[in-house]
FIFIVO-742732 format. One record per residue: residue in one letter; z, x, y of N, C-alpha, C in turn. Coordinates in Angstrom, 1 decimal. Each point is the difference from the previous one (the first is absolute). Layout:
   res      n_Z      n_X      n_Y     ca_Z     ca_X     ca_Y      c_Z      c_X      c_Y
     A        Z        X        Y        Z        X        Y        Z        X        Y
...
END
This chain:
   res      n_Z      n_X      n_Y     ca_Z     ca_X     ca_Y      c_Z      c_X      c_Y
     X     -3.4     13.7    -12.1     -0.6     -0.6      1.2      0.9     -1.2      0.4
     X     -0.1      0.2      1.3      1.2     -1.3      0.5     -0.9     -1.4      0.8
     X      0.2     -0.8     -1.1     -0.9     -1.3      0.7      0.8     -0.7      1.0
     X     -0.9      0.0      1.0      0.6     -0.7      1.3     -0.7     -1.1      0.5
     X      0.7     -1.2      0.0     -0.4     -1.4      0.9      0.7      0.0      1.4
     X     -0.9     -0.3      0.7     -0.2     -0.1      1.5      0.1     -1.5      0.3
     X      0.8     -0.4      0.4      0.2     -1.5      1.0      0.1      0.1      1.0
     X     -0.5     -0.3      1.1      0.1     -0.3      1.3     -1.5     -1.3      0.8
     X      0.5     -0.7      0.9     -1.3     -0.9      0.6     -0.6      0.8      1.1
     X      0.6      1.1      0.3     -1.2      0.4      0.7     -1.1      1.4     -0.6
     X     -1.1     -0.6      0.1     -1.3      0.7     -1.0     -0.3      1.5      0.4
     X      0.6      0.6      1.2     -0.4      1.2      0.7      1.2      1.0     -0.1
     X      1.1     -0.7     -0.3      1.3      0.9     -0.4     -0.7      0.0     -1.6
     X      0.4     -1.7     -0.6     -0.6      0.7     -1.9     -0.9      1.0      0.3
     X     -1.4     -0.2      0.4     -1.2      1.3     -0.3      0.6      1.6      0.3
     X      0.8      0.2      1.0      0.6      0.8      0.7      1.0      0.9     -0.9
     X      0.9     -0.7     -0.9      1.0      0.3     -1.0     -0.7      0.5     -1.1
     X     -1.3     -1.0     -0.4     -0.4      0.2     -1.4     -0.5      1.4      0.3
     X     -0.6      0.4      0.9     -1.0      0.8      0.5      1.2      1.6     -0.1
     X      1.2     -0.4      0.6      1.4      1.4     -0.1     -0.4      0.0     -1.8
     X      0.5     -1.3     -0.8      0.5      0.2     -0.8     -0.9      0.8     -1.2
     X     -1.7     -0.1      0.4     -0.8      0.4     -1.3     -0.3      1.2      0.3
     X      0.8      0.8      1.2     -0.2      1.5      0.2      1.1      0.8     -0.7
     X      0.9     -0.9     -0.6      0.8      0.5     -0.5     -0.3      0.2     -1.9
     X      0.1      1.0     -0.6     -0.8      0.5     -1.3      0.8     -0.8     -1.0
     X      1.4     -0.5      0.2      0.8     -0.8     -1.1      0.1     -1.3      0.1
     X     -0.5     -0.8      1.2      0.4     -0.9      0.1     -1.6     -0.8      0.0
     X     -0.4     -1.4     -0.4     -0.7     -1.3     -0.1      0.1     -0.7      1.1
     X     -0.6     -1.1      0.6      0.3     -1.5      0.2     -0.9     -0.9     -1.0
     X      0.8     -0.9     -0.8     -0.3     -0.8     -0.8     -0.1     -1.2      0.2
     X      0.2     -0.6      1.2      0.1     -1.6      0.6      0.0      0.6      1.6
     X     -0.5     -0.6      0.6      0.1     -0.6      1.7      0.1     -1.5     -0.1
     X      1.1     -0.5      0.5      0.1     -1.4      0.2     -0.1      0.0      1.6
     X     -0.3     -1.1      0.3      0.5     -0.3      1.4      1.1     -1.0      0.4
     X      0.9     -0.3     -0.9      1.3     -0.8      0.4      0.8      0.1     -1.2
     X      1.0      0.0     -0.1      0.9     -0.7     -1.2     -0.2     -0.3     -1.4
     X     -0.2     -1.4      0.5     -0.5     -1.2     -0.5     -1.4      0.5     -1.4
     X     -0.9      1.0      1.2     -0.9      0.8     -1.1      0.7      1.4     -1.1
     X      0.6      0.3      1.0      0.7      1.5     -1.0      0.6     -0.8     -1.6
     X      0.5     -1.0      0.2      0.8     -0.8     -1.1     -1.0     -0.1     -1.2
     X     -1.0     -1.1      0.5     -1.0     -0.4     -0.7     -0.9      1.6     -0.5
     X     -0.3      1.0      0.2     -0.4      1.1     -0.3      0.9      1.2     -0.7
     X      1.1     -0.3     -0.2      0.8      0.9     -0.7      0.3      0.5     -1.2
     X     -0.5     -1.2     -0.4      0.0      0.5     -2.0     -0.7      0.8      0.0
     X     -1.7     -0.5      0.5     -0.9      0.9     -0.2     -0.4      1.2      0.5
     X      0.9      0.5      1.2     -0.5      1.0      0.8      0.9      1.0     -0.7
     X      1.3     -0.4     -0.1      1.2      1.1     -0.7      0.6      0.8      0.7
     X      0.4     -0.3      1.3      0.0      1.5      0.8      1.3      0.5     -0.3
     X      0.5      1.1      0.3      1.1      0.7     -0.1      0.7      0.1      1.1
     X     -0.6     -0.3      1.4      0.4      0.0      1.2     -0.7     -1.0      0.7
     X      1.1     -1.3      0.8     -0.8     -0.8      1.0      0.6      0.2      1.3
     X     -0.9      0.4      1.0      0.3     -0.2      1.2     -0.4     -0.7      0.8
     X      0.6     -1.0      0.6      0.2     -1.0      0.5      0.4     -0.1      1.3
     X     -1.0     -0.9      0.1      0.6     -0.3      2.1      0.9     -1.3      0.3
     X      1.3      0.8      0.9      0.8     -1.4      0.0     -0.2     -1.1      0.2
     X     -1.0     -0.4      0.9     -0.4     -1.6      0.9     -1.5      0.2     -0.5
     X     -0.2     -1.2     -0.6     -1.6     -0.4     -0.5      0.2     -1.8     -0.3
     X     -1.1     -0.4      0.4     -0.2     -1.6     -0.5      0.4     -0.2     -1.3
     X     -0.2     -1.0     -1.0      0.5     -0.4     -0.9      1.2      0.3     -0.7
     X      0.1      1.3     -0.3      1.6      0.6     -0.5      0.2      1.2      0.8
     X      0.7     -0.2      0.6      0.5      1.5      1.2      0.3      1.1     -1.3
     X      0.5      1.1      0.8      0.7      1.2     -1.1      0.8      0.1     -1.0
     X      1.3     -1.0      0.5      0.8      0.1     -0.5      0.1     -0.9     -1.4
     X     -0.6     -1.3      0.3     -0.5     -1.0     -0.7     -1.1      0.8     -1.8
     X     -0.4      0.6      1.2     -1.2      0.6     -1.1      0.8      1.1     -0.6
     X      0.5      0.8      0.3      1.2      1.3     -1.1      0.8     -1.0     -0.5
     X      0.3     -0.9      0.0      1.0     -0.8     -1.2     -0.9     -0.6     -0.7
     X     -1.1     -0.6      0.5     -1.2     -0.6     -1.4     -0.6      1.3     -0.6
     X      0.0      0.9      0.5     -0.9      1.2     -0.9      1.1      0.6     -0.7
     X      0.9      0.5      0.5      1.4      0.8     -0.7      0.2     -1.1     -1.4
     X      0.4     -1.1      0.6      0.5     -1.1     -1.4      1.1      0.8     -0.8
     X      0.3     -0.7     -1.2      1.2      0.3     -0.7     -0.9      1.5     -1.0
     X      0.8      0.6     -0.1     -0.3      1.4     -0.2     -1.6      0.3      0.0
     X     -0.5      0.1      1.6     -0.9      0.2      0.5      0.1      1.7      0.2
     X     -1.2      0.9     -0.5      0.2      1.5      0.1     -1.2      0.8      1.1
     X      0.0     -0.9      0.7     -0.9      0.4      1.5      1.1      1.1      1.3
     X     -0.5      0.6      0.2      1.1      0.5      1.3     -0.8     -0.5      1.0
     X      1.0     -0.4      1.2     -0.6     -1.0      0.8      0.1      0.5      1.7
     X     -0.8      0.2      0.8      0.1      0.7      1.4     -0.8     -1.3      0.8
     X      1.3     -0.4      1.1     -0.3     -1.2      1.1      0.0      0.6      0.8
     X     -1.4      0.1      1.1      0.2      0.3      1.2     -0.9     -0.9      0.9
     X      0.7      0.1      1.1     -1.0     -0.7      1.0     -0.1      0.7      1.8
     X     -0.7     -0.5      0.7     -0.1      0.5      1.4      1.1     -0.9      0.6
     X      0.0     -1.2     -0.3      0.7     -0.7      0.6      1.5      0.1     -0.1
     X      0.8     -0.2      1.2      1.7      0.5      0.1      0.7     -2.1      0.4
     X      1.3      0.7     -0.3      0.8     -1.6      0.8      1.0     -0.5     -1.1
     X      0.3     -1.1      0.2      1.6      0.4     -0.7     -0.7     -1.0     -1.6
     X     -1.1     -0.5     -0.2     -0.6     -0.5     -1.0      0.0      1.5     -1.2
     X     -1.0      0.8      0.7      0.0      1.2     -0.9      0.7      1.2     -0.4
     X      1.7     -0.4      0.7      0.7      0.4     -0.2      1.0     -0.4     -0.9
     X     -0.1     -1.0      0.2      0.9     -0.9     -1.4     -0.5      0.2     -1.3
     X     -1.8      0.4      0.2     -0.6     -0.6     -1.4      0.1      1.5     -1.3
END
């Protein structure tokens, strides 16, 4: 089974994702955070195998938050996406 944590701040994409992801027979969600900042603080204990992550969120954007979750030999595979475009989320 593939445990999956969900970050993003908006509550209608999370419900929206979790809702794809538990029709799927192999895969979990084990954490919904709604920013960063929370994914961090929930990670030991959720364990996921996959975090997907939205680029721009209050407290720790995307990118910020895949370097605090990944960490020094961190074994998460990690997917950043967001709606939002411009030369910010292209650098990140």
């Amino acid at each position: 089974m593939i445990r999956v944590m969900v970050v993003d701040d908006h509550e209608l994409f999370r419900q929206a994702l979790c809702a794809v992801i538990d029709q799927e027979h192999d895969m979990t969600v084990v954490a919904v955070c709604g920013d960063g900042q929370e994914a961090v603080e929930r990670l030991t204990q959720a364990r996921p195998d996959v975090v997907i992550t939205d680029l721009v969120m209050p407290h720790l954007d995307g990118a910020a938050t895949t370097a605090r979750v990944r960490g020094p030999g961190g074994r998460q595979s990690q997917l950043i996406m967001s709606s939002w475009s411009g030369r910010r989320a292209s650098r990140a």
